[in-house]
KOLDOLO-541021 format. One record per residue (C-alpha): residue number from 1; residue in three letters; z, y, x. Coordinates in steps of 0.05 Angstrom, whole numbers, plus 32768, in hexadecimal, padded with zeros to 4 digits. Layout:
N
NUM	ALA	Z	Y	X
...
***
This chain:
157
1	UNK	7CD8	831B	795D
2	UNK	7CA4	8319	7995
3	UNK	7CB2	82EC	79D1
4	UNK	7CC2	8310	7A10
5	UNK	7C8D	8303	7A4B
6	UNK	7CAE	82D4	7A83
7	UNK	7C9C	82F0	7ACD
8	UNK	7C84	82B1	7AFB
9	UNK	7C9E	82BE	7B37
10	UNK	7CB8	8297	7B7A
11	UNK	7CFF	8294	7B87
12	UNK	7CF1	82C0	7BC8
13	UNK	7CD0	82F1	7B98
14	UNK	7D0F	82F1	7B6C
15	UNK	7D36	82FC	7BA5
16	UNK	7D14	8333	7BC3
17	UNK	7D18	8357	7B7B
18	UNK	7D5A	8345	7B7B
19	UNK	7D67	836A	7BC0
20	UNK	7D3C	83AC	7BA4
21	UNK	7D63	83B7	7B67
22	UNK	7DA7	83B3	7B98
23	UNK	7D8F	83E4	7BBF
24	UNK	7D79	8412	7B85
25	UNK	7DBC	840F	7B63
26	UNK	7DEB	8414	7B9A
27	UNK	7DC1	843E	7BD1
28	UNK	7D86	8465	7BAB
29	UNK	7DAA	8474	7B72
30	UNK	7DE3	849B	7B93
31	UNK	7DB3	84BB	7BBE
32	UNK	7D8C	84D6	7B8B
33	UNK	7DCF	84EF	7B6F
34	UNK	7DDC	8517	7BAD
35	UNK	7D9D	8536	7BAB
36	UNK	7D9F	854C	7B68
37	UNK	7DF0	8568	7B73
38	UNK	7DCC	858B	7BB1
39	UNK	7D8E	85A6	7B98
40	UNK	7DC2	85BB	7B58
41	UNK	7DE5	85EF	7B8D
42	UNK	7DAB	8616	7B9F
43	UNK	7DA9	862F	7B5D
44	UNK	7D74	8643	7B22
45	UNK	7D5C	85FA	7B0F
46	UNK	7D1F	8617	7AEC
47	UNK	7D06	8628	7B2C
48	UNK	7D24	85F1	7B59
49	UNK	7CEC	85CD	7B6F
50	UNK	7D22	859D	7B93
51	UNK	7D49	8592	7B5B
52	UNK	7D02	8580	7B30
53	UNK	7CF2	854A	7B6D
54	UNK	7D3F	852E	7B6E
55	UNK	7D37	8526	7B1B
56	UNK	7CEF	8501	7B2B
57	UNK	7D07	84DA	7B54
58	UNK	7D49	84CB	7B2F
59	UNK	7D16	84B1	7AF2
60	UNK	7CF2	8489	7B1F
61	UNK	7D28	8467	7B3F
62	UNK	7D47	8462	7AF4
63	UNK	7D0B	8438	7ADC
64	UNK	7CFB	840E	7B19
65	UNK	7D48	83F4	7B0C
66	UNK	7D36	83E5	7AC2
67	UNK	7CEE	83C8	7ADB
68	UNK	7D13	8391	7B05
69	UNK	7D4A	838A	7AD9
70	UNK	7D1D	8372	7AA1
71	UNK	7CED	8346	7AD2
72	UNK	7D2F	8327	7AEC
73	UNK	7D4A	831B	7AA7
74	UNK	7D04	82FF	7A8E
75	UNK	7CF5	82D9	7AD4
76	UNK	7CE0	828F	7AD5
77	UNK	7CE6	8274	7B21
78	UNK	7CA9	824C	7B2B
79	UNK	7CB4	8202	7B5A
80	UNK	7C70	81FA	7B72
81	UNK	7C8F	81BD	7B96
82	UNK	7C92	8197	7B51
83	UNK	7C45	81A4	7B4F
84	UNK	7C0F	8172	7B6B
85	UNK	7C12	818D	7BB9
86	UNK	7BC5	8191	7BAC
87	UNK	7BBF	81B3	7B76
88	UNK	7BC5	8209	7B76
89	UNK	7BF9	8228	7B4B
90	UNK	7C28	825D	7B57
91	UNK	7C5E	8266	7B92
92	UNK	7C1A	823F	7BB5
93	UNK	7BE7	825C	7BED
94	UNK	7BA7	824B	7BE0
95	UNK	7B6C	8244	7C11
96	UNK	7B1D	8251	7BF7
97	UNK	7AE0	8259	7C10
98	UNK	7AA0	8272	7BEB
99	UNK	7A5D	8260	7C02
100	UNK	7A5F	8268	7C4D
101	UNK	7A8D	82A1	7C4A
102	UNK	7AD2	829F	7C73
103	UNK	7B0D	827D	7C55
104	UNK	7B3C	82AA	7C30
105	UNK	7B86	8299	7C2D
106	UNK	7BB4	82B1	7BF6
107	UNK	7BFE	829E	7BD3
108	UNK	7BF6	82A0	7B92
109	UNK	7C36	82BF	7B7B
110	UNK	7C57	82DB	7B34
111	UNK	7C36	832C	7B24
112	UNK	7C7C	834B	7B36
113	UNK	7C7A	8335	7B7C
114	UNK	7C2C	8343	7B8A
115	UNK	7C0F	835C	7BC0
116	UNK	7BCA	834F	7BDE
117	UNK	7BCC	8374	7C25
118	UNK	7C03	833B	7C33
119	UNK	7BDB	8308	7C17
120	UNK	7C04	82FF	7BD7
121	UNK	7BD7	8307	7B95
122	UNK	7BF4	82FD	7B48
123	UNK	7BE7	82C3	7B27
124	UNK	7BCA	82F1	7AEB
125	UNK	7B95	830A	7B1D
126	UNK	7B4B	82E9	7B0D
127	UNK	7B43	82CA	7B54
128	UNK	7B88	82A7	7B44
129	UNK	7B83	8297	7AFD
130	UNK	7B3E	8276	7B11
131	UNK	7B62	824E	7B4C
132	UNK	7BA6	8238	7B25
133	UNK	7B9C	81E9	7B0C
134	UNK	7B6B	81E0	7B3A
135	UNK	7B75	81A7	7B74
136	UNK	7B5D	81AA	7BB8
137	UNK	7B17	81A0	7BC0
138	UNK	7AFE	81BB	7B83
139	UNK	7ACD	81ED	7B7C
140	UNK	7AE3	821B	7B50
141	UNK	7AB6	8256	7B2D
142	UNK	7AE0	828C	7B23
143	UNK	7AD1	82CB	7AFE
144	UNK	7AE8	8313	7B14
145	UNK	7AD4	835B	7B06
146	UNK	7A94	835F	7B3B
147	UNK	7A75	8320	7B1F
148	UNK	7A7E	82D2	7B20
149	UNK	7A91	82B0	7B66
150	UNK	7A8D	8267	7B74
151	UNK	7AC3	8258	7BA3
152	UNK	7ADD	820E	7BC6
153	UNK	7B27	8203	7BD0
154	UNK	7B39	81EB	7C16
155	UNK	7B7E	81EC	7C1F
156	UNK	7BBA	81F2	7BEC
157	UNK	7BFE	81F6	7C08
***
């Protein structure tokens, strides 16, 4: 039998899951429900546009709850504070500079809770699997899509 993938993730990023699949089951879910009982009344489904939307959305919602469900069940809660304090790893932001560019700042953080306009980015990304085991003061080369970049780390908190 094949070995289910763990999800790295913080304990604020379980949490947050946690709160999203709450909300799906007890408030989205019955929504959805009343949409589709509503969208039922106005008649011929074959040409209820509302009813095809409420069913949509219904599957969505349906398969999100599974999503987190099975990230939950398969998560492993990373303690970056059991790591060197100097070295980058996940549930850790990360500081870098390349060349004389400006710094960039991001939290590494598990793939389910990613998201780069807040500064979060997964630890399967390139930039972060170059960075991860790295220590402060390195200078890392990291490889990504548009090409090889040769970055320093400045700060790892």
């Amino acid at each position: 039998m094949a070995e289910e993938k763990t999800f790295p993730m913080t304990l604020e990023g379980k949490e947050k899951l946690e709160t999203e699949l709450e909300d799906l089951k007890t408030n989205k879910r019955s929504e959805v429900i009343d949409r589709i009982k509503v969208a039922r009344s106005f008649g011929d489904l074959s040409e209820n546009s509302e009813y095809e939307s409420a069913k949509d959305e219904q599957s969505f919602v349906e398969g999100r709850i599974k999503e987190i469900d099975h990230m939950l069940n398969y998560a492993e809660i990373i303690d970056s504070d059991a790591i060197d304090k100097n070295e980058v790893a996940v549930g850790k932001s990360v500081t870098f500079q390349e060349d004389d560019d400006d710094p960039e700042t991001y939290q590494i953080v598990g793939a389910a809770e990613a998201d780069p306009f807040s500064g979060k980015i997964s630890n399967e990304s390139p930039i972060a699997k170059g960075l991860i085991g790295h220590k402060l003061g390195d200078q890392v080369e990291i490889e990504t899509p548009a090409g090889k970049m040769s970055v320093k780390i400045v700060e790892v908190k």
